[in-house]
N, C-alpha and C positions, 0 to 999 in steps of 0.2 A: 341505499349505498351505491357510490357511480364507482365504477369499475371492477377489475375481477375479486372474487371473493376469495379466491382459494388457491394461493401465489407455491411455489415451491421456488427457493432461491440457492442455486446451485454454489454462489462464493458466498462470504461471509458478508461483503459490503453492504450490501439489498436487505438483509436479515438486520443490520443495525439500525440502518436508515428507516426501515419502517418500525421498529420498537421506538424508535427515538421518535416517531411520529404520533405513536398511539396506535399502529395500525397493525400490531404484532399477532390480533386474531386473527386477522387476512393466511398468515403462514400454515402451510401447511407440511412443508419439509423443506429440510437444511443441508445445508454443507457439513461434514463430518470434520473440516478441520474451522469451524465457527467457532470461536471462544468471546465474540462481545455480538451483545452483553452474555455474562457469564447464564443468567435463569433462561437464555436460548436453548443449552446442549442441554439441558434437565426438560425443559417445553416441547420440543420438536425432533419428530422422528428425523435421523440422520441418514440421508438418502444420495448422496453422489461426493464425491472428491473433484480436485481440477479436472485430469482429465477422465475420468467415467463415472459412472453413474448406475445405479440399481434404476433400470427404465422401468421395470416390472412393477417394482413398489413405486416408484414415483406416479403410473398409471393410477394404481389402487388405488391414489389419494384425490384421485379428479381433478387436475390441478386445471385452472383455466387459464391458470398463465404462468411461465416456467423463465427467470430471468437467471441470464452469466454474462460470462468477460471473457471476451476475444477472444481471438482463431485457436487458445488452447480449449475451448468450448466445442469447439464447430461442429468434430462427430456427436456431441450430445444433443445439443440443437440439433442436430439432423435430422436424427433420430428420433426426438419427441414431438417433430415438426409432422416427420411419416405417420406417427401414433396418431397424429390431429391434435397435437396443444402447439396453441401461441407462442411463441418465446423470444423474449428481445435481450440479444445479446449485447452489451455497451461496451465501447470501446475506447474510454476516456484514458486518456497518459499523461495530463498535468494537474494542476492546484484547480485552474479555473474548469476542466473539466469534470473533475470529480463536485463544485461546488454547482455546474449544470444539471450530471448526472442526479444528485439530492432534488434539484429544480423537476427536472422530467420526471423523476420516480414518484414524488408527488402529485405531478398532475395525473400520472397513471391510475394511481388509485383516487383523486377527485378530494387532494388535501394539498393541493397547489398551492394558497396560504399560509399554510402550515408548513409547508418544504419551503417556502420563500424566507419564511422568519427563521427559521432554521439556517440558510446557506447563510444569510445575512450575520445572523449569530454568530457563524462559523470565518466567517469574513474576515469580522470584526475582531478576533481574535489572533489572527493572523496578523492584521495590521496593526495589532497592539506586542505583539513578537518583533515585528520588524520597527516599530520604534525603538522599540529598548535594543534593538540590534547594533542600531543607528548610531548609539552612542559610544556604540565599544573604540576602544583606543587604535585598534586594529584587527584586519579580518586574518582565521588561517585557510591554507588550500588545503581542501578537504578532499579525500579518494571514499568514497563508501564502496563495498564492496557488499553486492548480493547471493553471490555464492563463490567458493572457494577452488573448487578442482571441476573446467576452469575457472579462472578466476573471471569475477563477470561485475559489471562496473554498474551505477546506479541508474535507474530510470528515470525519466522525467520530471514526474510528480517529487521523487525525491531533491535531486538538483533543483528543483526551485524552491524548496523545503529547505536548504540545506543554504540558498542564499535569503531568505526570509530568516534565518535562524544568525546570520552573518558572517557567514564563510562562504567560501568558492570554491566549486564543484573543479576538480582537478581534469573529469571529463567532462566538459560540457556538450561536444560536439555528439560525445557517445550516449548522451542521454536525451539527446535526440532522435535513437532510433528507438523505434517500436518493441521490436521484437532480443532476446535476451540474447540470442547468438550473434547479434550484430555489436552485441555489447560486452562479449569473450575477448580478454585481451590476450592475443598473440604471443606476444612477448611483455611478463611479466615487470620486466627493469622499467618497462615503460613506467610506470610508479613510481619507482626511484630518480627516474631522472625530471618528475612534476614536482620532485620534492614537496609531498605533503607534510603540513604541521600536527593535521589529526589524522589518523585513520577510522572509518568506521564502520563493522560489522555487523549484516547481517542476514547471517546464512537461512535462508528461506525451510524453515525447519529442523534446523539445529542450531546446539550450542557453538557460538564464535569463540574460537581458539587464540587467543590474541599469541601465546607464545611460540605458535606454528607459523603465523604470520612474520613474525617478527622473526625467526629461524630463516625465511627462505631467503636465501642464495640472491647477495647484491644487496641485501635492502637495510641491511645493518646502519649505515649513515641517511637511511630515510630520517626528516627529524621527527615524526611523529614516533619511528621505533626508538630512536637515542632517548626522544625524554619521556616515553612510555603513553605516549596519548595514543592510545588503541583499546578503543572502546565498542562495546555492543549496545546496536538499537533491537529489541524483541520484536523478529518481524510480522508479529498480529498489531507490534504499534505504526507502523510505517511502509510494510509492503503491499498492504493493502490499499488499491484507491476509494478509500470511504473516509468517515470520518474521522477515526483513528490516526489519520498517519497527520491530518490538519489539525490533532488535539494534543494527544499523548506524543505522536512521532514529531510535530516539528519543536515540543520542550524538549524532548529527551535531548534534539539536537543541538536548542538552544541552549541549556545548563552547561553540556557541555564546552559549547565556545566561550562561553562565560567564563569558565573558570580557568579555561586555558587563554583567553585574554588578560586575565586577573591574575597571571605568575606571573 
């Protein structure tokens, strides 16, 4: 067997990617907020959150190699780096790096192959989204929102999701940055005055509120509030950079410009 045997995978993303590979013995513990695939939380002891982690149990498990995601990581990697475990933390923010990401995590464990027909897969399906995108009559300007109080606008990987699926990201500039407080919007009306045609929710951990949304102050003549297109993505389908957000999150988002192209 070429590489570490006995992985503990601190986000959700690394735990899909290697079940989807066949490589789900490798695991030896999980992220507690892991839901795909679902036989993960029933399989594997649930050993860290975003930001902390049970180091103690994670030792117990011998891991020879400990993977997460970015600088909301870092004190953990730190910390299990001091313990003496490997740990590669990734730090991909678009379509085509989460499709790398699948590419590296493979060759790490020596099924490079295997992660290769897989991205390709996953590609290929993308570019079968944005055909049928292709055709739509007209695109709308779309705001996604990540979380609500502040309000915080979409990241990367989404905005280019979001223009794969056929609509146009209302912040584009803003989902160029990295980090999520770069992506706090100041002033709210800001939304109002991009006049989106959808709105889209989805609160990193809770239920989206669409009629709270649609309550705040100024945004009544947004026309995604006037003709009710405010709608939620579930964000284990799309907030995560893995395969989910390139399977389940970019239909979720495509149905819905669908049908709001199609009134």
């Amino acid at each position: 067997m070429i590489g570490p045997r006995r992985i503990v995978c601190l986000t959700e993303e690394p735990t899909e990617v290697l079940y989807a590979l066949g490589a789900e013995d490798r695991i030896v513990g999980i992220s507690g907020f892991t839901v795909r695939p679902p036989r993960a939380r029933k399989e594997k002891p649930k050993v860290s959150a975003f930001t902390s982690a049970k180091i103690n149990e994670i030792m117990k498990l011998q891991p020879e190699l400990a993977i997460g995601f970015s600088d909301i990581q870092a004190d953990i990697a730190a910390e299990l780096v001091r313990r003496g475990v490997e740990v590669w933390i990734s730090n991909h923010r678009s379509v085509d790096g989460i499709l790398d990401y699948i590419r590296r995590l493979g060759a790490l464990v020596g099924m490079a192959t295997q992660a290769n027909a897989y991205a390709d897969g996953l590609q290929r399906g993308l570019d079968d989204v944005a055909e049928q995108s292709a055709k739509l009559p007209r695109r709308p300007r779309v705001y996604f929102e990540e979380w609500d109080e502040p309000p915080i606008s979409g990241i990367r990987w989404v905005s280019e999701l979001i223009a794969i699926a056929g609509g146009d990201d209302i912040f584009p500039e803003r989902a160029a940055e990295p980090l999520a407080k770069q992506r706090i919007l100041e002033d709210p009306l800001e939304v109002a005055r991009r006049v989106p045609d959808i709105i889209l929710g989805s609160w990193c951990g809770k239920r989206f509120r669409p009629e709270r949304v649609a309550a705040r102050p100024g945004w009544q003549d947004i026309p995604a509030v006037r003709d009710g297109e405010l709608h939620e993505v579930k964000s284990p389908r799309i907030l995560q950079p893995g395969p989910a957000a390139l399977t389940d999150g970019v239909a979720d988002i495509a149905a819905i410009v669908q049908r709001w192209a199609a009134r």
